[in-house]
C-alpha positions in Angstrom: 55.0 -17.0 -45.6 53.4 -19.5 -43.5 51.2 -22.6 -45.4 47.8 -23.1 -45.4 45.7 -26.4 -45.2 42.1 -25.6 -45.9 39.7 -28.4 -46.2 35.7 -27.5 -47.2 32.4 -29.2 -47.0 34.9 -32.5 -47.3 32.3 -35.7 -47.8 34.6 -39.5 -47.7 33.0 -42.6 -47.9 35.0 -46.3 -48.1 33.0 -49.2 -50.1 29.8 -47.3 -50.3 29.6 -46.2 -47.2 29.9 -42.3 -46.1 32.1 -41.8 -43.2 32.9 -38.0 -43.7 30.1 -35.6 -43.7 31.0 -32.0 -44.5 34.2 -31.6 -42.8 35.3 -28.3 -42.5 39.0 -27.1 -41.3 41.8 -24.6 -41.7 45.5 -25.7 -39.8 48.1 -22.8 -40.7 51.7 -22.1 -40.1 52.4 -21.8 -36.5 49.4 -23.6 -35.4 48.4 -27.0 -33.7 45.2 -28.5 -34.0 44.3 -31.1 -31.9 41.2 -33.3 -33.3 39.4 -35.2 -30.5 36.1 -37.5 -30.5 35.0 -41.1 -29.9 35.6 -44.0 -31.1 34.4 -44.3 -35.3 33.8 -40.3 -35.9 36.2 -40.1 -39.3 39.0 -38.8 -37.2 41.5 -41.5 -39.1 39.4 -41.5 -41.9 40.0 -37.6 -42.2 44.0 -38.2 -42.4 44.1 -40.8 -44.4 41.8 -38.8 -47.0 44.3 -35.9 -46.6 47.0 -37.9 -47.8 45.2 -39.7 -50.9 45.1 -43.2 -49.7 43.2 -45.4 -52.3 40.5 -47.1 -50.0 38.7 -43.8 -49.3 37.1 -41.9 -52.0 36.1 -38.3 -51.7 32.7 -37.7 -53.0 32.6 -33.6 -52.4 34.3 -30.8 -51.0 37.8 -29.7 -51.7 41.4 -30.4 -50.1 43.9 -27.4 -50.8 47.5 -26.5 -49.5 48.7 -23.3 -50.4 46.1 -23.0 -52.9 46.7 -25.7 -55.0 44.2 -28.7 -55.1 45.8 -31.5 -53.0 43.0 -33.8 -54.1 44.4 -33.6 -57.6 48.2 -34.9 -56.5 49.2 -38.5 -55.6 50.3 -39.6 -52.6 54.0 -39.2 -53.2 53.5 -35.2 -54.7 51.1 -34.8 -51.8 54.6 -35.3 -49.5 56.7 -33.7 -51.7 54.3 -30.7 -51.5 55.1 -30.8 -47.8 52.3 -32.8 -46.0 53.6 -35.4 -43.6 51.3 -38.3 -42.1 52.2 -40.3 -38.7 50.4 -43.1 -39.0 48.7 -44.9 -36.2 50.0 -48.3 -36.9 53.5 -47.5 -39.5 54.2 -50.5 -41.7 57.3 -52.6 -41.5 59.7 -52.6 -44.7 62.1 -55.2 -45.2 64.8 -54.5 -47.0 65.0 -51.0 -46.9 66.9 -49.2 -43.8 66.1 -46.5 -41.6 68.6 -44.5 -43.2 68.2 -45.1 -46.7 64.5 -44.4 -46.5 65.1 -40.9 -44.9 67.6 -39.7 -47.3 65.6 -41.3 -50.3 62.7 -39.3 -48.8 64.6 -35.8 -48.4 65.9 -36.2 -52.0 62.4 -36.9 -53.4 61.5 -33.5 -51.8 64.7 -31.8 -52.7 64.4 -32.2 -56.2 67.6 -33.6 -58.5 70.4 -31.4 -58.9 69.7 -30.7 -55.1 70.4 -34.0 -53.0 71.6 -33.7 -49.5 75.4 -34.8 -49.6 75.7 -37.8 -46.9 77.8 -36.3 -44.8 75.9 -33.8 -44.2 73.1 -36.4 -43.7 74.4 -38.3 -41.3 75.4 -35.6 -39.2 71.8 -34.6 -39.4 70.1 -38.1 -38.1 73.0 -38.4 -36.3 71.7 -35.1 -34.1 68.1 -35.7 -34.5 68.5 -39.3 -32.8 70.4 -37.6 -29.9 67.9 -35.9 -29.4 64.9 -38.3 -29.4 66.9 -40.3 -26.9 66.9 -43.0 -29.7 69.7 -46.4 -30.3 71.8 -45.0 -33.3 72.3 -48.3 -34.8 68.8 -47.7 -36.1 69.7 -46.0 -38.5 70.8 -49.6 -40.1 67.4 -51.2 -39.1 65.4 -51.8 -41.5 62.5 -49.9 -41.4 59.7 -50.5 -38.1 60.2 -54.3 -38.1 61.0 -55.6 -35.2 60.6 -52.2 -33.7 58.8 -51.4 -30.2 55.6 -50.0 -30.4 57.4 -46.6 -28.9 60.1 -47.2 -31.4 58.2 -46.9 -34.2 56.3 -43.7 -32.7 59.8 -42.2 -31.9 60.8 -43.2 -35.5 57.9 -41.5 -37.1 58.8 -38.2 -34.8 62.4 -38.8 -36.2 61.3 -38.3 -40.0 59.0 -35.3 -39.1 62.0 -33.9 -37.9 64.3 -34.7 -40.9 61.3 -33.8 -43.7 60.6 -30.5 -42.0 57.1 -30.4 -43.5 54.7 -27.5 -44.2 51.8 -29.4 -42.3 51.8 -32.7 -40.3 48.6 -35.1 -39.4 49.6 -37.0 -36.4 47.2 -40.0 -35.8 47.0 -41.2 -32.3 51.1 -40.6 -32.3 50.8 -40.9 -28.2 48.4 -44.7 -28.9 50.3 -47.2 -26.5 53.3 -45.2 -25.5 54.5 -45.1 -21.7 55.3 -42.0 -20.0 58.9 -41.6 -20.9 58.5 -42.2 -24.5 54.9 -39.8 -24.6 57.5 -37.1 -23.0 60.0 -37.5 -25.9 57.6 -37.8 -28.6 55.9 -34.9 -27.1 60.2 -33.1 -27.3 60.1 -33.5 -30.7 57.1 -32.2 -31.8 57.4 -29.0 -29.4 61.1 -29.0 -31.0 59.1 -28.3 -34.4 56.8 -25.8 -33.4 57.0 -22.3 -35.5 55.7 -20.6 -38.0 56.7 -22.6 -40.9 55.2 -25.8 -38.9 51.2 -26.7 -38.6 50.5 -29.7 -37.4 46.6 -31.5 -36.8 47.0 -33.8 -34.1 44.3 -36.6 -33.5 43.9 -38.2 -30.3 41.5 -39.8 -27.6 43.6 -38.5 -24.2 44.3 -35.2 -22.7 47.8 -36.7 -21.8 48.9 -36.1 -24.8 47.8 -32.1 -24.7 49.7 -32.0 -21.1 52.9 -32.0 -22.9 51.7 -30.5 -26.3 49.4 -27.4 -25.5 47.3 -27.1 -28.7 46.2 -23.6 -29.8 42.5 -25.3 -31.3 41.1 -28.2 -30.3 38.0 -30.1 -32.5 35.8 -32.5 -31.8 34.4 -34.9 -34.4 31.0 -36.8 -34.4 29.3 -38.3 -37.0 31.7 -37.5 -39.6 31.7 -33.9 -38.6 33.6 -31.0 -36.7 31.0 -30.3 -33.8 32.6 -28.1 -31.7 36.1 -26.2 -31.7 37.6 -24.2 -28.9 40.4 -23.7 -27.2 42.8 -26.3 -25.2 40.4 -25.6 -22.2 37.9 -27.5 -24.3 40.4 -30.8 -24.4 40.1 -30.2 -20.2 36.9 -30.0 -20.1 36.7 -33.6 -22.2 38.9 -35.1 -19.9 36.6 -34.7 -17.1 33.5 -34.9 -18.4 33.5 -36.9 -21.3 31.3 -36.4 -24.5 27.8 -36.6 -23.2 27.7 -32.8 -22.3 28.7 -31.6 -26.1 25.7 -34.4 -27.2 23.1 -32.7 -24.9 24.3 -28.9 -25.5 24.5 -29.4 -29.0 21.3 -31.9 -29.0 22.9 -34.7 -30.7 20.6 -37.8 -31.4 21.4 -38.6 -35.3 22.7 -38.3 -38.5 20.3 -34.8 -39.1 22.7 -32.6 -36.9 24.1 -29.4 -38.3 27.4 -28.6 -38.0 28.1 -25.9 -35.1 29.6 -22.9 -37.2 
C-alpha cells in the first residue's frame, strides 16, 4: 500500500513571525508534486517544518504520514518513518564519510537485528554511484566538504536512492546546477519514481520540470497554496510569470482566501 503525506490548515511562524498560513496538501505514493512561487512564500519554510527543524514552530494544523502524527516525532523518527529532505544548501561534516553516514543511516531505519551486511553495501553505493555518473572515491569523502555545489546535489540524489523513502521534499535540488548535472539529478529521481515513491519537489524554474514531468504542480503565496493544476500550469509560469495568477485570483494582501 502506497503512503500518504497529508498536511491541513498547517500555520508556521519563526521568532514571532507567521510565515505559513493554512497550508493545505496531500503527496501520495506514486506521485510528484512540484511546489512553485516567488521568492519568500514558505516554500522552504514548508520543508523544513515537515521535517521538525527547531527554528520554526507550528502554531496549528496537523502533519500526518500514514496516519500517524509526524508533528509528534523528532527529526530522526521523522526519517526513520520514511520522510527524506534534500536540503537546499546540505551541511558539511567533518569527520564522518560519505560511506559511513549512508550505512549509519540505513541501519537507523533498519532497525537492530536487521543491519545491511557491508558487502552487500558496498555493492549497493557502489551501483548507485555508477549510475549518478559520480567519482567513487567519494565514498571515503567526508561528508559535502569540499564538495562542488553539483556534488553535493548529486550526493543528496545518492542517499535518496540508498534510503528508498516513503516521501521525499526536494528543496531547490536543481539551485545552481549546470545542464549535465540537472540531467543526472533529474536520472535519479526519475530512476525512483513508483508507487512506493512520492516526492514534493520545490523549485523556481521550469527546467527542472523538462526533465522531471510532475503529475501536480502548486503555487504558494503568502504562506499559502493558491493555485494547483497540472504540469501545464508550471508552462504557463514559465512564460508568463506570476502576475496573471495575482490578477485572476485578485491578490493584493494578506486577506486572500485560499483557492479550494
Amino acid at each position: 500500500m502506497s503512503s500518504t503525506l497529508s498536511i491541513k490548515d498547517l500555520y508556521v511562524e519563526i521568532e514571532g513571525k507567521e510565515i505559513l498560513k493554512g497550508v493545505n496538501l496531500e503527496v501520495k505514493g506514486g506521485e510528484i508534486h512540484a511546489i512553485m512561487g516567488p521568492n519568500g512564500t514558505g516554500k522552504s519554510t514548508l520543508a523544513s517544518s515537515i521535517m521538525g527543524h527547531p527554528k520554526y514552530t507550528v502554531t496549528k494544523g496537523s502533519i500526518t504520514l500514514d496516519g500517524q502524527n509526524v508533528l509528534e516525532m523528532a527529526v530522526d523518527e521523522r526519517a526513520r518513518a520514511g520522510l527524506f529532505l534534500a536540503m537546499q544548501y546540505p551541511s558539511e561534516i567533518t569527520g564522518v564519510t560519505n560511506s559511513d553516514f549512508l550505512r549509519s543511516a540505513i541501519n537507523a531505519r533498519r532497525g537492530e537485528g536487521n543491519e545491511i551486511s557491508l558487502m552487500k553495501f558496498i555493492r549497493l553505493m557502489d551501483q548507485k554511484m555508477q549510475f549518478l555518473d559520480m567519482d567513487l572515491n567519494m565514498a571515503q569523502r567526508y561528508l559535502n566538504e569540499g564538495f562542488s555545489g553539483g556534488e553535493k546535489k548529486r550526493n543528496e540524489i545518492l542517499q535518496l536512492m540508498m534510503l528508498e523513502p516513503k516521501i521525499a521534499i526536494l528543496d531547490e535540488i536543481d539551485s545552481g546546477l549546470d545542464i549535465d548535472a540537472l540531467k543526472v539529478v533529474s536520472k535519479g529521481i526519475n530512476e525512483m519514481r513508483g508507487e512506493n515513491f512520492g516526492c514534493l519537489m520545490i523549485t523556481h524554474y521550469q527546467r527542472l520540470l523538462n526533465y522531471i514531468t510532475p503529475d501536480v504542480v502548486h503555487v504558494m503565496m503568502q504562506g499559502r497554496v493558491v493555485k494547483t493544476g497540472g504540469a501545464e500550469l508550471a508552462e504557463r509560469l514559465e512564460a508568463e510569470g506570476y502576475d496573471w495568477i495575482k490578477k485572476e485570483l485578485g491578490i493584493e494582501d494578506e486577506t486572500v482566501e485560499q483557492e479550494a
